[in-house]
Backbone as a printed PyTorch tensor [residue, N CA C, xyz], in Angstrom:
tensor([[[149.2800, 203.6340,  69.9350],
         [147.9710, 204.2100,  70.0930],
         [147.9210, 205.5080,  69.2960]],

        [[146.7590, 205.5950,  68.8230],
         [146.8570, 206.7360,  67.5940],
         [145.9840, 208.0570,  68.5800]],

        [[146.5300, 209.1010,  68.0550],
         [145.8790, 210.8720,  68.3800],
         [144.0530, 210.6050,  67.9450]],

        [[143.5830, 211.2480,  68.8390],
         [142.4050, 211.7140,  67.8080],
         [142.6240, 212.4690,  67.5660]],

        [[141.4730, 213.3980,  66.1100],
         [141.7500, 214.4520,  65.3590],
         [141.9190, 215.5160,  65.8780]],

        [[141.1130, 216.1950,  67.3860],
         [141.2430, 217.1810,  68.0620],
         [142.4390, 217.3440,  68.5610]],

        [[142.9540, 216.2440,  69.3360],
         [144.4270, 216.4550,  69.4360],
         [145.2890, 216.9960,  68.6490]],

        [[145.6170, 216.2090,  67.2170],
         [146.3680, 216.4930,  66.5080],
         [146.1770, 217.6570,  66.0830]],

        [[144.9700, 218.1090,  65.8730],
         [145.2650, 219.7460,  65.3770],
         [145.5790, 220.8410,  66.3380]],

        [[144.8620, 220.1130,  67.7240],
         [145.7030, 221.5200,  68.5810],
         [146.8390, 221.4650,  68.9610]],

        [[147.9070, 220.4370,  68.8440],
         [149.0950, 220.2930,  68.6530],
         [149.7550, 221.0610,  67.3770]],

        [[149.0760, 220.9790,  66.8630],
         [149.3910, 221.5800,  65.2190],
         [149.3240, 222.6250,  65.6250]],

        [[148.3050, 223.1670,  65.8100],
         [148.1290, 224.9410,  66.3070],
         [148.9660, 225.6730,  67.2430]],

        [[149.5890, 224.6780,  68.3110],
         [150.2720, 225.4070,  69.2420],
         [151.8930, 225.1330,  68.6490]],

        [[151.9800, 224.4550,  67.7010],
         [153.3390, 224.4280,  67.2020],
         [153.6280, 225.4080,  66.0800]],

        [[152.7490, 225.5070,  65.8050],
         [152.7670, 226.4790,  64.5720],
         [152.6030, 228.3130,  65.1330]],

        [[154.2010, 228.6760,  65.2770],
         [154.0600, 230.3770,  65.8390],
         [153.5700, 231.6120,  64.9630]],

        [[153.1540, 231.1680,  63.9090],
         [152.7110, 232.3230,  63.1140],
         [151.3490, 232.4810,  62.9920]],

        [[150.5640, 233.3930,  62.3340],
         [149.4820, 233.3510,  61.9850],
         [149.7310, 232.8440,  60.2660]],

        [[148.7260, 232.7690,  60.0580],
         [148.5430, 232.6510,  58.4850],
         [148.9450, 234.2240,  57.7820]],

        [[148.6970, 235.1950,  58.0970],
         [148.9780, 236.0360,  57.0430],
         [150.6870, 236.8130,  57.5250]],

        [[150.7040, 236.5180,  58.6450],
         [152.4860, 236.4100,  59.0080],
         [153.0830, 235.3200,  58.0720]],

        [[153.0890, 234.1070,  58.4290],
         [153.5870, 232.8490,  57.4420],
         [153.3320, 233.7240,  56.4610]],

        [[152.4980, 234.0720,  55.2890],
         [152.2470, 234.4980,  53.6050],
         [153.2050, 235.8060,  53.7450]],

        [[153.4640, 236.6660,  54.3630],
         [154.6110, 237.8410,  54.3510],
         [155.4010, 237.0320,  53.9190]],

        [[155.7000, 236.7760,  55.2460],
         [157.5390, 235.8550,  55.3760],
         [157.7060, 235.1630,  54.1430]],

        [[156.6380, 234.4670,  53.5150],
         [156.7220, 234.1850,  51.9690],
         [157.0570, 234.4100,  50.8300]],

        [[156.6190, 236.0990,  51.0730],
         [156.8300, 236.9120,  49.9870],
         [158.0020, 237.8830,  49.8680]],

        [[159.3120, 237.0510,  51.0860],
         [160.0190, 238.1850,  51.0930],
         [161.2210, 237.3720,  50.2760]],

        [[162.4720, 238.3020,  49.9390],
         [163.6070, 237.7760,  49.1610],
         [163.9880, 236.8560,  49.9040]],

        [[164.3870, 237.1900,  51.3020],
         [165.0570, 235.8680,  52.3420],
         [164.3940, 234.8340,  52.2500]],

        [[163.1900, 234.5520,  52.0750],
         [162.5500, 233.3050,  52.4390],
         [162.6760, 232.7610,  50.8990]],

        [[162.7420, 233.3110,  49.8120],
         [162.6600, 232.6300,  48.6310],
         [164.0880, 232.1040,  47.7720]],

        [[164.9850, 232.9480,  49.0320],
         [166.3960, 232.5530,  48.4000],
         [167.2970, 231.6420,  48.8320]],

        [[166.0030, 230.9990,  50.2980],
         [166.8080, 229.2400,  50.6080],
         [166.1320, 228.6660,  50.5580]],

        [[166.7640, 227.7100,  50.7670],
         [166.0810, 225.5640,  50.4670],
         [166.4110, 225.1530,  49.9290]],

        [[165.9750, 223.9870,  49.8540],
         [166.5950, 222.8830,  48.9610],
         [165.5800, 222.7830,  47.9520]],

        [[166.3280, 222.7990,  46.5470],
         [165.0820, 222.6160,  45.6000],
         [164.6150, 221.3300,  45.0950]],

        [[163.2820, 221.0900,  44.7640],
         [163.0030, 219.8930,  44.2560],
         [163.0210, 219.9810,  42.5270]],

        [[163.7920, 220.3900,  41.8910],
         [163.8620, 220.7900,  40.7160],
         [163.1930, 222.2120,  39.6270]],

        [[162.4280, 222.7880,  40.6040],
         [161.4760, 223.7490,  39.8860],
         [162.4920, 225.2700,  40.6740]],

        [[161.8160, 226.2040,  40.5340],
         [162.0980, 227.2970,  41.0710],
         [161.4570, 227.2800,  42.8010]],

        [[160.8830, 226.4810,  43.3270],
         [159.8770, 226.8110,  44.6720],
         [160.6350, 226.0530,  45.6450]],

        [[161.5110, 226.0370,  46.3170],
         [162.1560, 225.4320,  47.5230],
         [161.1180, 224.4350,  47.9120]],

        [[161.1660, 223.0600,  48.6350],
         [160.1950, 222.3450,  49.4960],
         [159.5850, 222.8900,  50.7680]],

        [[161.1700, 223.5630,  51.4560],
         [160.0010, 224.3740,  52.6570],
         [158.7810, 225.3560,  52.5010]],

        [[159.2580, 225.8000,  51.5420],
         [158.9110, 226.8150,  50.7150],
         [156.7170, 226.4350,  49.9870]],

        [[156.9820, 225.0700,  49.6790],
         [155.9010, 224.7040,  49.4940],
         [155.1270, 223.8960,  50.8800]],

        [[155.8570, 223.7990,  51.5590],
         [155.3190, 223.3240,  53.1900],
         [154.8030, 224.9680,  53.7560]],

        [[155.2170, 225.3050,  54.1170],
         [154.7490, 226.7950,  54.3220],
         [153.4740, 227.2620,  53.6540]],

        [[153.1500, 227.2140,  51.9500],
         [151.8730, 227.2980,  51.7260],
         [151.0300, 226.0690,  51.9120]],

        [[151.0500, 225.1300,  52.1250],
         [150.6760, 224.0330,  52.8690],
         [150.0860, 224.4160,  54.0840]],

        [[151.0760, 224.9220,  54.9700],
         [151.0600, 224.9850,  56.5540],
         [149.7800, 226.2210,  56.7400]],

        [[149.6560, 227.3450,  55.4540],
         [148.7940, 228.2700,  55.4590],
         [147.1460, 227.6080,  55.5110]],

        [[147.0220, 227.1830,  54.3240],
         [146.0870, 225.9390,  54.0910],
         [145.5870, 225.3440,  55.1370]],

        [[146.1630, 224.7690,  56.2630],
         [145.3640, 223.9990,  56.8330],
         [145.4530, 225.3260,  57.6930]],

        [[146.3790, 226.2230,  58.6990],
         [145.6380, 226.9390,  59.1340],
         [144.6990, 228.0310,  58.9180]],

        [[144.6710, 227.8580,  57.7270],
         [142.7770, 228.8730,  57.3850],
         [141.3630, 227.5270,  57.3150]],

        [[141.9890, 226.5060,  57.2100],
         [140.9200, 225.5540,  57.3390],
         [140.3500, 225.1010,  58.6460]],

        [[138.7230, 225.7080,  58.6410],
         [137.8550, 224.9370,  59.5820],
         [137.5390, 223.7150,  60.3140]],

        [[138.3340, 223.4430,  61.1780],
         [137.8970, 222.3080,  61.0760],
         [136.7500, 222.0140,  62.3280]],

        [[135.8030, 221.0290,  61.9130],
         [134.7720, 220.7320,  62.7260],
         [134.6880, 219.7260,  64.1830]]])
């Protein structure tokens, strides 16, 4: 049986402990940019999940 959408995002919301502009610090600091696993470029994957994870929490949803 599948979530509806309200669910899934307030699941999302209560799993997610940061705010959005906490997450974008923690981003911008040396520690966070000097692990992961890379997918070949310079940007770790968590690393691009994290601006991801920003993304949907600044997005409205209806």
């Amino acid at each position: 049986m599948s979530k509806d959408n309200k669910s899934v995002i307030e699941e999302f919301r209560q799993a997610v402990n940061m705010t959005p502009e906490e997450l974008e610090a923690w981003l911008d600091t040396h520690e966070s940019q000097s692990v992961g696993q890379k997918d070949g470029n310079d940007e770790s994957i968590g690393h691009k999940s994290g601006r991801r994870i920003i993304e949907l929490l600044e997005k409205k949803f209806v």
